[in-house]
ZAMARGU-4260 file (C-alpha; in steps of 0.2 Angstrom, whole numbers, plus 5000, padded with zeros to 4 digits):
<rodrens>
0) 5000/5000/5000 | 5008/5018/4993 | 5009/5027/5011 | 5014/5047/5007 | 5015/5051/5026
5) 5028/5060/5029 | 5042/5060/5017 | 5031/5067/5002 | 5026/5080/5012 | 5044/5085/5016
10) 5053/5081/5001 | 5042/5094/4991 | 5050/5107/4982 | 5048/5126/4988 | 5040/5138/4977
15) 5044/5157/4974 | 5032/5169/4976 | 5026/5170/4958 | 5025/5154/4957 | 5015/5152/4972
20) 5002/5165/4966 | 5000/5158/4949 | 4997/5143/4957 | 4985/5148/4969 | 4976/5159/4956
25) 4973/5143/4946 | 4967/5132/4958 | 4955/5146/4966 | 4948/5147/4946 | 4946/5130/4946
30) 4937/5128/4961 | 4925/5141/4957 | 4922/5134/4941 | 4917/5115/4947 | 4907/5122/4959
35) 4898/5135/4946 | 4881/5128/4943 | 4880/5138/4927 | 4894/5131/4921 | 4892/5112/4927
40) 4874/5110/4927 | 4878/5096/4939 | 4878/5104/4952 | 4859/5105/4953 | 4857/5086/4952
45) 4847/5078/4965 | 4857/5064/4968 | 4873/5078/4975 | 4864/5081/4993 | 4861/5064/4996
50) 4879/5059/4991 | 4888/5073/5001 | 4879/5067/5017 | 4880/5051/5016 | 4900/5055/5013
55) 4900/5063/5028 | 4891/5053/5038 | 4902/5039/5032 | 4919/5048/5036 | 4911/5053/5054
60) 4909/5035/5058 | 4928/5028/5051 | 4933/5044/5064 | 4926/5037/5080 | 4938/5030/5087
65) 4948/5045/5087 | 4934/5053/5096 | 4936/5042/5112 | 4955/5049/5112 | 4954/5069/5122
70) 4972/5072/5111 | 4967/5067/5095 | 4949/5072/5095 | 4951/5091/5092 | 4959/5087/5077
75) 4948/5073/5071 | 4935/5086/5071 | 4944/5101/5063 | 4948/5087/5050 | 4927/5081/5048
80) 4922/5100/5047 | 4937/5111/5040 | 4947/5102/5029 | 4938/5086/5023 | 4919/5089/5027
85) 4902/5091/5021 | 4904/5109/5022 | 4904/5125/5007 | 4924/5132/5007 | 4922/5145/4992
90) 4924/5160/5007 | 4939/5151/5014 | 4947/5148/4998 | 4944/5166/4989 | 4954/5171/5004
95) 4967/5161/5002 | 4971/5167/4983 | 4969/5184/4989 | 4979/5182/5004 | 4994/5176/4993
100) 4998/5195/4988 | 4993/5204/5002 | 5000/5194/5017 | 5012/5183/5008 | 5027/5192/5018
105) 5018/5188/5036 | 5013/5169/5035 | 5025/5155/5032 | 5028/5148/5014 | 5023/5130/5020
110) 5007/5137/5026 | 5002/5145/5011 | 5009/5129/5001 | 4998/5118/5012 | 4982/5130/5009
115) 4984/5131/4989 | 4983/5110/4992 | 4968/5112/5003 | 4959/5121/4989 | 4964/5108/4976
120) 4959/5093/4988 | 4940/5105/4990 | 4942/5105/4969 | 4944/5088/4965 | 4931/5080/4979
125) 4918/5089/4972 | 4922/5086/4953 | 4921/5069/4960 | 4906/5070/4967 | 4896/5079/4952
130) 4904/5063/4942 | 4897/5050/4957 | 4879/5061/4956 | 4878/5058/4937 | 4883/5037/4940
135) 4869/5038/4953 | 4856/5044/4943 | 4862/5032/4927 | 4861/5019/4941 | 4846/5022/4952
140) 4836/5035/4943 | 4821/5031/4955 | 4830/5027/4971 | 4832/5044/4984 | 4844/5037/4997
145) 4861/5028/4998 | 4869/5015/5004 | 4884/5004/5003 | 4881/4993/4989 | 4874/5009/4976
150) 4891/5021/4983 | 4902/5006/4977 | 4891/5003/4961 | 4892/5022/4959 | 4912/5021/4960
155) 4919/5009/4953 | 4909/5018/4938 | 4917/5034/4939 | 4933/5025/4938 | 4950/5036/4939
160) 4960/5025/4950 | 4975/5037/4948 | 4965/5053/4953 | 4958/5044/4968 | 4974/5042/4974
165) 4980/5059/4972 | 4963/5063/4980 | 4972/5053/4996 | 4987/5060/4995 | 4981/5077/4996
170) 4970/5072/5011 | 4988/5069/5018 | 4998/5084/5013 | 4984/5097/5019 | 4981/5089/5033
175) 5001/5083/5039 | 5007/5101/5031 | 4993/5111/5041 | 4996/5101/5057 | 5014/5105/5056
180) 5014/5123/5049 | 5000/5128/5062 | 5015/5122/5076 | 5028/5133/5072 | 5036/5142/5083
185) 5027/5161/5082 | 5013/5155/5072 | 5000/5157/5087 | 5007/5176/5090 | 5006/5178/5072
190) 4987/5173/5073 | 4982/5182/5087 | 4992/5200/5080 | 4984/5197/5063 | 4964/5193/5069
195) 4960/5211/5069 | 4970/5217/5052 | 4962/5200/5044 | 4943/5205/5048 | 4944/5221/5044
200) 4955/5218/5028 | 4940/5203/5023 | 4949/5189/5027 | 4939/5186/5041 | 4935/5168/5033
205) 4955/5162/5033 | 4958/5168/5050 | 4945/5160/5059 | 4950/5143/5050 | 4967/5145/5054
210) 4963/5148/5073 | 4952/5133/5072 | 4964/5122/5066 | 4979/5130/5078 | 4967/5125/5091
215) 4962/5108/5086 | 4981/5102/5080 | 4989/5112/5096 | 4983/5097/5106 | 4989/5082/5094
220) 5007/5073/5101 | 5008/5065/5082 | 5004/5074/5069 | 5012/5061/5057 | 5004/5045/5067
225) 4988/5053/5067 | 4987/5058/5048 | 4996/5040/5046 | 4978/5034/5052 | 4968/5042/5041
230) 4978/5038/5027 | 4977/5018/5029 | 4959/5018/5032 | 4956/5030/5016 | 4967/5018/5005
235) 4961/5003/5009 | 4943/5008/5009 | 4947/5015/4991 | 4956/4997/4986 | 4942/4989/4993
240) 4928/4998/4984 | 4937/4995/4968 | 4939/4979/4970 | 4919/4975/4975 | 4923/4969/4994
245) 4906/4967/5001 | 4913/4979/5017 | 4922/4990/5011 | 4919/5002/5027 | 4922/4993/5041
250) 4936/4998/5052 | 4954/4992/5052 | 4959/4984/5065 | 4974/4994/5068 | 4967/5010/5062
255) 4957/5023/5075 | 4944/5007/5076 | 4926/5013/5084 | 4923/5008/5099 | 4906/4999/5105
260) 4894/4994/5093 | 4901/4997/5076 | 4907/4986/5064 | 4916/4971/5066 | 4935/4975/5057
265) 4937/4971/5039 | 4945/4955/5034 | 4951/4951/5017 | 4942/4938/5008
</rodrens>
């Protein structure tokens, strides 16, 4: 199994300034343009709530063992809501393409080289997902609700097994990079001085995800074991579901497995 935790992270090479705002410039137009319903006309298809949710839901429950650990749960939490969630990021990402020329000298290069891969990791689930929406209805053009059988049907249709796994590998960066750019030394001064300037300047948006996830990863011992987890579970789930295992979401049995009632863990057949 391809594990990108932490090495890939690390061994990236820097980007200068230009290149870092032609960079984020493109990934912000690309964002808005998925999401455009004007321009994607998918994005008005019935089957794109239901899919989000159940997404959502389904990530939520592969996170519950981290939510019986008090270190690791802040973090599991920013990562559900902030960075891989259920949740509209067009605010926080027009920030981060406008931040790029007007605070580029105050926030650290691996921060804003972590944010321009949050916004391509928001660009490339939702493509995604307007492509599993359009499966969904070619599949179950009568059906109104999800389940595991009809998500794997939907996905092993829309295919891309290479994209998928950069979809996972983004999921790492963000989240390792994030983790580990949000510890640096001065970076909780530098929030705190900026929170005024960056409401008043309209990057009210950034800011408060930026504290929120200073907060949440401010509590972790691991960033790398914990991001570690997330990325087996993700990667096996995504081998499984290509390959047709009939449980492709239960646990690992080494990786944050729920607690209590949940499903039993995964075994090969």
């Amino acid at each position: 199994m391809k594990i990108v935790t932490p090495d890939f992270a690390h061994g990236r090479r820097r980007l200068d300034k230009r290149a870092l705002s032609v960079l984020l410039a493109r990934r912000l137009a690309w964002h808005q343009a998925v999401h455009d319903p004007e321009r994607d006309p998918r994005n008005d298809g019935r089957w794109l709530p239901e899919l989000r949710r159940w997404q959502a839901a389904r990530l939520a429950a592969s996170f519950q063992g981290f939510m019986q650990d008090p270190k690791r749960k802040p973090a599991a939490e920013f990562f559900l809501t902030d960075l891989y969630g259920d949740r509209d990021f067009s605010r926080r990402d027009s920030d981060i393409a406008r931040v790029a020329g007007k605070m580029q000298r105050l926030l650290p290069q691996t921060l804003l080289e972590t944010l321009a891969d949050a916004i391509e990791l928001g660009a490339l689930s939702h493509a995604f997902d307007l492509r599993m929406a359009e499966a969904l209805e070619r599949l179950a053009p009568r059906r109104k609700t999800m389940d595991d059988d009809l998500y794997g049907r939907a996905y092993r249709e829309v295919g891309l097994p290479r994209l998928r796994a950069h979809q996972i590998d983004l999921i790492v960066v963000a989240g390792y990079g994030l983790g580990h750019a949000l510890r640096t030394r001065g970076v909780s001064t530098l929030l705190s001085v900026l929170r005024g300037p960056a409401r008043a300047a309209g990057f009210g948006e950034l800011q408060s995800f930026l504290e929120r996830g200073f907060g949440a990863y401010a509590k972790l011992d691991d960033v790398s074991g914990f991001i570690a987890d997330i990325e087996r579970s993700e990667r096996e789930v995504a081998r499984r579901l290509f390959a047709s295992h009939p449980e492709p979401f239960a646990p690992l049995p080494d990786a944050h497995p729920p607690s209590g009632a949940a499903r039993k863990p995964i075994r090969d057949r």
